[in-house]
Every structure is written in structure tokens, then in C-alpha cells.
GUBA-122916 format. One record per residue (C-alpha): x, y, z. Coordinates in Angstrom, 2 decimals. Layout:
BEGIN
RONU      xx      yy      zz
RONU       X       Y       Z
...
//
This chain:
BEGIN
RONU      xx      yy      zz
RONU  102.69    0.22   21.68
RONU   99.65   -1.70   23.01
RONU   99.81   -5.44   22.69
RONU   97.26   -8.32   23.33
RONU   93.52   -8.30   21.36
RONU   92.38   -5.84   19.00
RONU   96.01   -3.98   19.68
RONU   97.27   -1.64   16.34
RONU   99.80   -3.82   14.35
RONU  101.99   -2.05   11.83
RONU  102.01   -4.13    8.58
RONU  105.39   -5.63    7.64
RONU  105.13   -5.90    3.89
RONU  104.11   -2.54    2.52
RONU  107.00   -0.89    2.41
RONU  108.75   -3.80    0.08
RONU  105.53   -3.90   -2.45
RONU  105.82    0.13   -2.00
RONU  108.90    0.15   -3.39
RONU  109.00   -2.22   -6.16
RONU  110.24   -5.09   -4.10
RONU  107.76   -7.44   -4.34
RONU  108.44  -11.27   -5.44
RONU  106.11  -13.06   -7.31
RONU  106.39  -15.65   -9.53
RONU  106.86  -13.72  -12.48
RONU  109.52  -11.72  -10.73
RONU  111.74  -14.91  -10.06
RONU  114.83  -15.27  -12.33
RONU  117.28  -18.76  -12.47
RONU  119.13  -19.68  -14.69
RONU  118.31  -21.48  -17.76
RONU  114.55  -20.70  -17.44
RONU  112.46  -21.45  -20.20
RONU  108.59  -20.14  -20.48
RONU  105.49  -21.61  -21.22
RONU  102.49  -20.94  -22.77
RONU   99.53  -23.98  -23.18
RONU   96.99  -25.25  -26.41
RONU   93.84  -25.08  -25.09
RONU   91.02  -26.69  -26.43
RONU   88.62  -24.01  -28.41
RONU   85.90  -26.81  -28.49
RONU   83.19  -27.03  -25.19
RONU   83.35  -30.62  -26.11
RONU   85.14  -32.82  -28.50
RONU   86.99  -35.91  -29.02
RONU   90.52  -35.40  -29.54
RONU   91.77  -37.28  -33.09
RONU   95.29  -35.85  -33.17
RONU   98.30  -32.77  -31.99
RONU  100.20  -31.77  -35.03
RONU  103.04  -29.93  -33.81
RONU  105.33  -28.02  -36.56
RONU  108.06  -29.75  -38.07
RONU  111.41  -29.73  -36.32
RONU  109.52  -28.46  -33.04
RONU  108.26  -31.62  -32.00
RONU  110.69  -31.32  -28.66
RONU  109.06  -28.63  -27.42
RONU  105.82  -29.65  -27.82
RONU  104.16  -31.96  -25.14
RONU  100.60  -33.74  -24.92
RONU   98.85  -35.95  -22.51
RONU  100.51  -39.12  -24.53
RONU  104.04  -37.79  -23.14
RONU  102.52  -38.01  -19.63
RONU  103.19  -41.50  -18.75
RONU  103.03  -42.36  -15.30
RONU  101.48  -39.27  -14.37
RONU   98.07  -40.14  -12.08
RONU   95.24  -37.73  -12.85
RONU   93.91  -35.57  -10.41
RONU   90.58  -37.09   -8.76
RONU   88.67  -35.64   -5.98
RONU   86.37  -37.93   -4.04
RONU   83.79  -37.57   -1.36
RONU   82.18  -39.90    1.65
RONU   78.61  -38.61    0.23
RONU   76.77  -42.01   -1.41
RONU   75.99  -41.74   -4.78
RONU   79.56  -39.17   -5.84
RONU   80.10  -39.49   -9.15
RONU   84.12  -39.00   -9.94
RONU   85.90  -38.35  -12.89
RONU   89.42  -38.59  -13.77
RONU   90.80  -34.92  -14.57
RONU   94.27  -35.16  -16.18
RONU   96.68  -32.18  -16.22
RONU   96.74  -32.26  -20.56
RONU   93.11  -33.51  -22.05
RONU   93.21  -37.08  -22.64
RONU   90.84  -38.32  -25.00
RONU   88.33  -35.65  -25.17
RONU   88.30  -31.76  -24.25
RONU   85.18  -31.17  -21.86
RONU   85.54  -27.35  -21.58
RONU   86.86  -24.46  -23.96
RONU   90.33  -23.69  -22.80
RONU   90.78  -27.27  -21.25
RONU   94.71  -27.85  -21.71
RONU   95.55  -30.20  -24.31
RONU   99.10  -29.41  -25.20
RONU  102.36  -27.85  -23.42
RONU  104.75  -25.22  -25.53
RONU  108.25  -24.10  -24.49
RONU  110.25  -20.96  -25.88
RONU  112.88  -18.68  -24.30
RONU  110.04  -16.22  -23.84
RONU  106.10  -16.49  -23.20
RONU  105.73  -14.16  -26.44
RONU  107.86  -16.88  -27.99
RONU  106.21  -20.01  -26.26
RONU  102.83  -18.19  -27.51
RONU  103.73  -18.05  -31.08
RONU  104.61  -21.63  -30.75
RONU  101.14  -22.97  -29.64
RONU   99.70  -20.65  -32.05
RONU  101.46  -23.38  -34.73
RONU   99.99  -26.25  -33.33
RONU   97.52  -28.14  -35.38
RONU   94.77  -29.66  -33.17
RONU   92.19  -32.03  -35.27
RONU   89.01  -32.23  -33.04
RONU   86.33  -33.91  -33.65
RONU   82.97  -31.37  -32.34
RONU   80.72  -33.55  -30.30
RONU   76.98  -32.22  -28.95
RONU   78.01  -30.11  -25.38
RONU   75.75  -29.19  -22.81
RONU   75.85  -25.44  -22.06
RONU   73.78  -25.24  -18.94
RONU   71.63  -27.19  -16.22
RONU   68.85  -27.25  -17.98
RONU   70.17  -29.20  -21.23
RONU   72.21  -31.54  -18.79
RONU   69.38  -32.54  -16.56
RONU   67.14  -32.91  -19.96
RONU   66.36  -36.99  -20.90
RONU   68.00  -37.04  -23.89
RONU   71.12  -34.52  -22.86
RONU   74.80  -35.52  -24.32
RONU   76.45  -36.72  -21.41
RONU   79.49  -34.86  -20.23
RONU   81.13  -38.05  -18.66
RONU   80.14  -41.50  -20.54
RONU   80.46  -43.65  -17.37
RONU   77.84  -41.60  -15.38
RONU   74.81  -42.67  -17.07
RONU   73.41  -39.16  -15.95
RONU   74.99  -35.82  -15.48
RONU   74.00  -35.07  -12.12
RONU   77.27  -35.46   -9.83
RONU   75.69  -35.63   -6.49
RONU   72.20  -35.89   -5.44
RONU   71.35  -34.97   -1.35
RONU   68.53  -34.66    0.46
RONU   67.22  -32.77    4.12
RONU   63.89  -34.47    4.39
RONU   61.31  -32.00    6.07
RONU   57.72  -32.99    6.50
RONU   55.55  -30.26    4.53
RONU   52.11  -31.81    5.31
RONU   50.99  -30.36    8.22
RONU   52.51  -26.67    6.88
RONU   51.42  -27.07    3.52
RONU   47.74  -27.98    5.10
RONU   47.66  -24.44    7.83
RONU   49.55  -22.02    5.64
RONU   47.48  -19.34    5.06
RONU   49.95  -18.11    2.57
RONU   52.28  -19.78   -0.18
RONU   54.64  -18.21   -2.05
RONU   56.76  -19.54   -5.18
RONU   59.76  -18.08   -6.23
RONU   62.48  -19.17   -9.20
RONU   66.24  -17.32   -8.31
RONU   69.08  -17.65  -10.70
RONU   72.78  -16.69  -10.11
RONU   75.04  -15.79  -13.11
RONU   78.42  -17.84  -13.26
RONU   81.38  -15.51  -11.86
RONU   85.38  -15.61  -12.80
RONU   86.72  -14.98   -9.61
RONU   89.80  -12.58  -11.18
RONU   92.49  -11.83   -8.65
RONU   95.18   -9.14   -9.60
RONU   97.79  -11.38  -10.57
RONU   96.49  -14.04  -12.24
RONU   97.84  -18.10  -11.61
RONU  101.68  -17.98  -11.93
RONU  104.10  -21.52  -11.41
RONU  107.41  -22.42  -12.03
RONU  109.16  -25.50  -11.04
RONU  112.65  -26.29  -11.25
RONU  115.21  -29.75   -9.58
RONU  117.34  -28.93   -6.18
RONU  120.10  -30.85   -7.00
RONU  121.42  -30.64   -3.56
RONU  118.76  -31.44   -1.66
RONU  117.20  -33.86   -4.26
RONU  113.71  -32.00   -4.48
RONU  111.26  -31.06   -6.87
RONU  110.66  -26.66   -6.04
RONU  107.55  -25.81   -7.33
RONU  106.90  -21.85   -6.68
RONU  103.09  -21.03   -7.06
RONU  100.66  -18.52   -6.67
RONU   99.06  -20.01   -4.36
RONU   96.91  -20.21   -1.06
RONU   97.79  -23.44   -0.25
RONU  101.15  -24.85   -0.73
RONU  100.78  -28.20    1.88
RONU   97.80  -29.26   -0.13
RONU   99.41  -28.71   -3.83
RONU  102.16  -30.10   -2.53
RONU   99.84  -33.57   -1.56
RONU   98.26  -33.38   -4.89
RONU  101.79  -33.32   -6.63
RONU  102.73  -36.12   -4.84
RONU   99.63  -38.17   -4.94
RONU   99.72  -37.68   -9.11
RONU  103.73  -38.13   -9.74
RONU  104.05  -40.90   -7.29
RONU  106.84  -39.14   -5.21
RONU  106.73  -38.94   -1.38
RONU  105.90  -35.12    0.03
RONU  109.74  -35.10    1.65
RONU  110.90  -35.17   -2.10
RONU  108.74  -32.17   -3.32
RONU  108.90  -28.52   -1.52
RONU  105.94  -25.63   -2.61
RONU  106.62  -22.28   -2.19
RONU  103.96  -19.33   -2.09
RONU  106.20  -16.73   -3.19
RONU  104.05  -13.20   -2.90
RONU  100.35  -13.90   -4.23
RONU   98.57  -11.61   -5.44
RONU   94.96  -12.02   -4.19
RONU   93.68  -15.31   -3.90
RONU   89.69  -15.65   -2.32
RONU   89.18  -19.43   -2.76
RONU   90.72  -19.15   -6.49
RONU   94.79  -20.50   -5.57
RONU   93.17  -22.76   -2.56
RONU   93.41  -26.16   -5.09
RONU   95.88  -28.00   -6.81
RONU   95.62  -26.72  -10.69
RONU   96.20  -28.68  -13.82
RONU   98.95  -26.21  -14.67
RONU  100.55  -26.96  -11.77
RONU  100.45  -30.37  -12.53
RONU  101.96  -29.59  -15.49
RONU  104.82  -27.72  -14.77
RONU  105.79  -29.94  -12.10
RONU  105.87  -32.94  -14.31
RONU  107.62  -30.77  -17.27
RONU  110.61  -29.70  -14.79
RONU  111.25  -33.35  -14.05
RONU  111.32  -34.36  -17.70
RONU  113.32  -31.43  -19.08
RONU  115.68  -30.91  -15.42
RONU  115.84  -27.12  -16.04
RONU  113.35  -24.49  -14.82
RONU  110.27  -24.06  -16.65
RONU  107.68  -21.38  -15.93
RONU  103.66  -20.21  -16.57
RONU  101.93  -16.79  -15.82
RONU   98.25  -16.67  -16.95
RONU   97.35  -13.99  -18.55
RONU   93.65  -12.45  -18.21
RONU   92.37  -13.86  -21.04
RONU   93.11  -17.45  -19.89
RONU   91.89  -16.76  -16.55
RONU   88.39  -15.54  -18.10
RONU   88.44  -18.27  -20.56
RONU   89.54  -21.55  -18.37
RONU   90.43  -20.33  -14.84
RONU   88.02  -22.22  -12.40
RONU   84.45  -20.43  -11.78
RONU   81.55  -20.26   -9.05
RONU   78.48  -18.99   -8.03
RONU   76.17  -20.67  -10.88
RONU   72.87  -21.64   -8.78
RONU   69.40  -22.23   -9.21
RONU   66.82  -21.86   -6.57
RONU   63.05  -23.10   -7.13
RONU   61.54  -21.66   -3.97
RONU   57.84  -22.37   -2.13
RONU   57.41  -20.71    1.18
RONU   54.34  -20.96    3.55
RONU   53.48  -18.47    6.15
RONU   50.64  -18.14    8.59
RONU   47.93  -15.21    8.60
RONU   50.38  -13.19   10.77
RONU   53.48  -13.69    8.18
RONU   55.03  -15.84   10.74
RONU   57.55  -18.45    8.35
RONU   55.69  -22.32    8.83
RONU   57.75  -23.76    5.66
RONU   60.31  -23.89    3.27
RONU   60.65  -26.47    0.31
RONU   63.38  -26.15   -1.60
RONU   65.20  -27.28   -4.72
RONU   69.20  -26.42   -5.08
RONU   70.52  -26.96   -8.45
RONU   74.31  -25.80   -9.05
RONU   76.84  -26.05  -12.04
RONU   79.63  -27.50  -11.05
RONU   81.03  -27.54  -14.33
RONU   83.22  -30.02  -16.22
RONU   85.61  -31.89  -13.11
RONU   85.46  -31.87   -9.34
RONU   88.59  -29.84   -8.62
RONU   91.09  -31.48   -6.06
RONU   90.76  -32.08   -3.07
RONU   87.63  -30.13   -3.67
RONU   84.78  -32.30   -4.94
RONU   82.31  -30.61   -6.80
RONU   79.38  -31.37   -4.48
RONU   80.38  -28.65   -1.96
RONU   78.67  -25.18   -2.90
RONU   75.50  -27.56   -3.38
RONU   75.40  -29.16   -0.34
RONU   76.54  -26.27    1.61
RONU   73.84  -24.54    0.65
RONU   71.23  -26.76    1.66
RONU   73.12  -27.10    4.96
RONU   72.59  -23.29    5.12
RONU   69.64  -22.00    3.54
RONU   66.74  -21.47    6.41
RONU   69.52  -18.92    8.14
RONU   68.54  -17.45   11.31
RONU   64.77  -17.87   10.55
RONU   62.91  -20.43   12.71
RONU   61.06  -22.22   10.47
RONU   58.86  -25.16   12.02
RONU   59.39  -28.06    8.26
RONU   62.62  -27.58    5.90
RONU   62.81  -29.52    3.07
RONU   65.54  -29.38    0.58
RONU   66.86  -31.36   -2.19
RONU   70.03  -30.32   -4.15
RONU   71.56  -31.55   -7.69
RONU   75.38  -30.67   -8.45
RONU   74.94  -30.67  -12.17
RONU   78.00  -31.65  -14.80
RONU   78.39  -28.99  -17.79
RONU   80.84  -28.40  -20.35
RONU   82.51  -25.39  -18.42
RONU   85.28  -25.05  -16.23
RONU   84.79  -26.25  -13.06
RONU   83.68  -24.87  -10.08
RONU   86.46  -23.72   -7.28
RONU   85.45  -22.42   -3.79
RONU   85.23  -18.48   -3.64
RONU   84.66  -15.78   -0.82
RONU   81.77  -16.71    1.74
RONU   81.32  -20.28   -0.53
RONU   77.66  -20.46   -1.51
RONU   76.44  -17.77    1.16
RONU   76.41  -14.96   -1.58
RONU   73.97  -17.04   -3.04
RONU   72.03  -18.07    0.25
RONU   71.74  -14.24    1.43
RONU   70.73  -13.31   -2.02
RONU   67.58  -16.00   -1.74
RONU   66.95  -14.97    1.31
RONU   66.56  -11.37    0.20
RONU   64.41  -12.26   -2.26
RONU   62.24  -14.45   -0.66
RONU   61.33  -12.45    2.15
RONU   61.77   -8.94    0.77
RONU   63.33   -5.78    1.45
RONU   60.57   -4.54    3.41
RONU   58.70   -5.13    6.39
RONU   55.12   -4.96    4.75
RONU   53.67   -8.37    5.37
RONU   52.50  -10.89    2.74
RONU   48.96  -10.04    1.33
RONU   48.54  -12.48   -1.18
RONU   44.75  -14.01   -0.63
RONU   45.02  -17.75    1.20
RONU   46.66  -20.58   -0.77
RONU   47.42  -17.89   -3.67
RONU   51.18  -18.34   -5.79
RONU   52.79  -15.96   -7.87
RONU   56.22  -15.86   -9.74
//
């Protein structure tokens, strides 16, 4: 067999997943495993006034009050003007986005765990949400974190001089791009289950995961335990793409729940979670002017960069990235002579965003397309003329 670069490499797993071999998380089996299925909040936003759970069940019920000493998970940033927020594992206080987790439920099976947080009685008080950029970036918008006075998360600017541009273009073009919100929906959906190694004193959390040093951190950052005293496994994983590259709240969770309980405990989203709550991407905004010369040679491009970023920052992610990435990125491989950008990562009452294949360049190269077209015919619009 050839060897060195670009050399044919047989693949070692297929024949295992061929034959029905595979291991994921919901194919592990130990002993005294117990599933379990989460209350999530059916409220965008609301203040939470009480979790009723049914009588004689109240031990396998858990909220964010039985969470003591449990830090939340907060990601920051070096940018000036980051706006954090505390994002605990169960809602603590208020639910920010429908399917945020507000209680735990155990049962000897998920069907039973299910029917369990199907009993739970959650009394939530509805409070005004803000579905979209354009209500959170209004005056008078309900703000999605008190604290923040605002609900933009992070504000950046590339300053580009558009005088001289503005003043010799013989064209100018305005365009306004939106991109849809996208569930990033991997085969197997988000599976964890965490269980004590008596022998070697650890915490064994097995995830479906990209990332198992940096959920491993986060675990250790939030339960206050050193990293020597926790070990992550990524058992098989089926599909990933930016989705299982952050520390979840359900991870969180079960991690926390094995150390109160001391047996195994176990989660497996199912699809409708993941399209409810499971972390999103891809919602941008792009107000657009672009001058060109006689010749359609590109003099300019002034941009504005508004993305939903959703409810939290998710860690170690903050929620600034796609925004500011994109700014970072926009002009391509044009040569433009002034560049001007300004970008606003915008707080909603959706789940948050997560980084996903090519992060923000779907939505760059989709701009671009736009902007420029999909044919060579130059611009004809009469000098100084706009249209939409």
C-alpha cells in the first residue's frame, strides 16, 4: 500500500457500525442505570413562581433550588463592552427560551421518566418576550436580561472612511439580506450519562460529544472539582458540525445528578427536543450599500451585521462570535479600496446560538452572491441611483 500524503487509507470503523457494533451513549448498559427525561419551560419568557411535583414523587424530581453549589455556566470575552449572563443548567428565576430546562425527572425508563415530567405542575408567570431583532433593538423592547439596560450583547466596529468613495462612485447599490434561523440536527441527537468510579475516585461523564477536554473544563469550572477528578468520554457520536463542540446544560445536569444520587443516570434527546431547545445558528441580517465606479470596479462597502444570538452565550463560546466573524470576513477576496462595518449580536428569547459548519461563512458567501450577482453583466443603474 502507498503511504505518505494523499496515500488511500482503509477506514477502521465501518465494519463495527456495519455490523451493529456501534457504541453510543444510548447503547451503554451499567448497572443500576436510571433514565431521564427534563421539564422544559413552554413559555419564551416567564418568571418562574413555583415546581409542583406529584405527591410521593418529590425524590425524583429536581429543580434549580436542589442545585446548591453548582456555578452557572458563563462565557466571557476580551471584546469591551460584552455583556454576560449567568446560564444555569435548570432555569433559575425566569425561563428565557421555550424548552429552557427547569426541572430534572428520573424513572427506570425514558418512557417512564417522560410520563413523570408530564405530572409536573409548573406555575409561570407569562412576561412580554422578544421574538426577533427587530422587537429587541426597538426603544421600548422587554429586555431579555434586566441587568443589560439594552439587549444588544456586543457592539464592534471596522471603521472605513466612505467619503472619498461615496463622493466618485458612479454607482450605489442598497441591498437588505436575511438568513432564516437553522437547527443544526445531527443523526443522533445529544446523548449523556454520568456515573462515580469508585476506584479511581472520578466523576465518568460519557457524551455525545466533539469535545470532551473542554466539557470536561466546564464541569469542573461549575462543580468546583479539579479536571484530575472528572474523566469525559466521547463514546461513538453520531454527527456533530459545531452542534456537540460546547459544554450543554444537560450535561451539566447529569453530571451534578450522578454525584447527588451515586448511581448512573442517563439522557438521549429525542428530535423533538433538539428542534425545540437544542442550540441554533445562522440568524443574520445584512443592510448592504455598495459603490462601484463607471467600469463596475468595487470602490466601497458599508455595512451593517445584525445577528441573533439568542437567549445565553453558550460556553466557552460567547455569543459575539458569528457577528464579529463576519465582519472580520465579509469583503472576501474582493479588493475593495473603504470597508466599513458595524455589527450588533442581538439577545432574543430563543435558544442560543452554537457554532455550526463554515461559522458565519454560509452567510458571508450568500451576501456576497447577492450583492454582486450571478452574472457577469455589469451594473447599469444611472449614477448615484439605489434600489432594493
Amino acid at each position: 500500500m502507498a503511504a505518505g500524503i494523499g496515500a488511500s487509507r482503509e477506514r477502521k470503523e465501518d465494519a463495527r457500525h456495519l455490523a451493529g457494533r456501534g457504541r453510543f451513549v444510548g447503547d451503554i448498559k451499567m448497572v443500576g442505570l436510571r433514565e431521564v427525561a427534563f421539564v422544559r419551560s413552554p413559555l419564551a419568557h416567564a418568571r418562574i413562581r413555583g415546581v409542583e411535583a406529584p405527591a410521593g414523587r418529590e425524590g425524583e424530581v429536581f429543580t434549580a433550588a436542589d442545585m446548591t453549589g453548582v456555578a452557572a455556566m458563563r462565557a466571557e470575552s476580551w471584546i469591551p463592552g460584552f455583556k454576560a449572563a449567568d446560564y444555569h443548567a435548570l432555569a433559575s428565576g425566569k425561563t428565557r427560551f421555550v424548552g429552557q430546562i427547569v426541572a430534572i425527572c428520573l424513572g427506570e425508563t425514558r418512557a417512564e421518566a417522560e410520563d413523570l415530567a408530564q405530572e409536573v405542575v409548573l406555575d409561570l408567570e407569562e412576561l412580554p418576550a422578544v421574538p426577533d431583532m427587530a422587537t429587541a433593538l426597538a426603544p421600548d423592547a422587554p429586555l431579555v436580561h434586566e441587568g443589560w439596560g439594552d439587549n444588544v450583547m456586543i457592539a464592534t466596529d471596522i471603521p472605513g472612511d466612505m467619503s472619498r468613495v461615496a463622493a466618485s462612485a458612479a454607482h450605489v447599490v442598497e441591498r437588505r439580506i436575511k438568513l432564516n434561523r437553522q437547527c443544526m440536527v445531527p443523526m443522533e441527537g445529544k446523548g449523556v450519562l454520568a456515573h462515580l468510579d469508585p476506584v479511581r475516585d472520578q466523576l465518568v461523564v460519557e457524551t455525545s460529544t466533539q469535545t470532551p477536554h473542554v466539557v470536561r473544563k466546564g464541569l469542573a469550572l461549575c462543580l468546583d472539582m479539579t479536571e484530575a477528578r472528572i474523566r469525559v468520554i466521547a463514546p461513538d457520536v453520531g454527527g456533530g458540525f459545531g452542534f456537540k463542540a460546547a459544554m450543554q446544560p444537560e450535561e451539566l445536569a447529569l453530571a451534578w445528578l450522578a454525584l447527588r444520587l451515586g448511581h448512573p443516570v442517563r439522557w438521549t434527546e429525542d428530535r423533538r427536543e433538539h428542534l425545540t431547545a437544542a442550540a441554533n445558528c445562522r440568524e443574520h441580517a445584512y443592510d448592504l450599500k455598495l459603490y462601484a465606479a463607471e467600469d463596475g470596479r468595487l470602490l466601497g462597502l458599508d455595512v451593517q451585521i445584525d445577528v441573533d444570538a439568542g437567549a445565553y452565550s453558550i460556553w466557552p463560546f460567547h455569543g459575539g462570535f458569528e457577528a464579529a466573524q463576519a465582519g472580520a470576513s465579509f469583503p472576501g477576496p474582493y479588493v475593495i479600496e473603504a470597508y466599513n462595518c458595524r455589527t450588533r449580536t442581538v439577545a432574543t428569547n430563543k435558544p442560543p446560538l452554537q457554532p455550526y459548519r463554515g461559522v458565519s461563512r454560509t452567510g458571508i458567501c450568500f451576501a456576497l452572491a447577492a450583492r454582486f450577482g450571478k452574472s457577469r453583466t455589469p451594473i447599469t443603474e444611472s449614477p448615484g441611483q439605489r434600489f432594493q
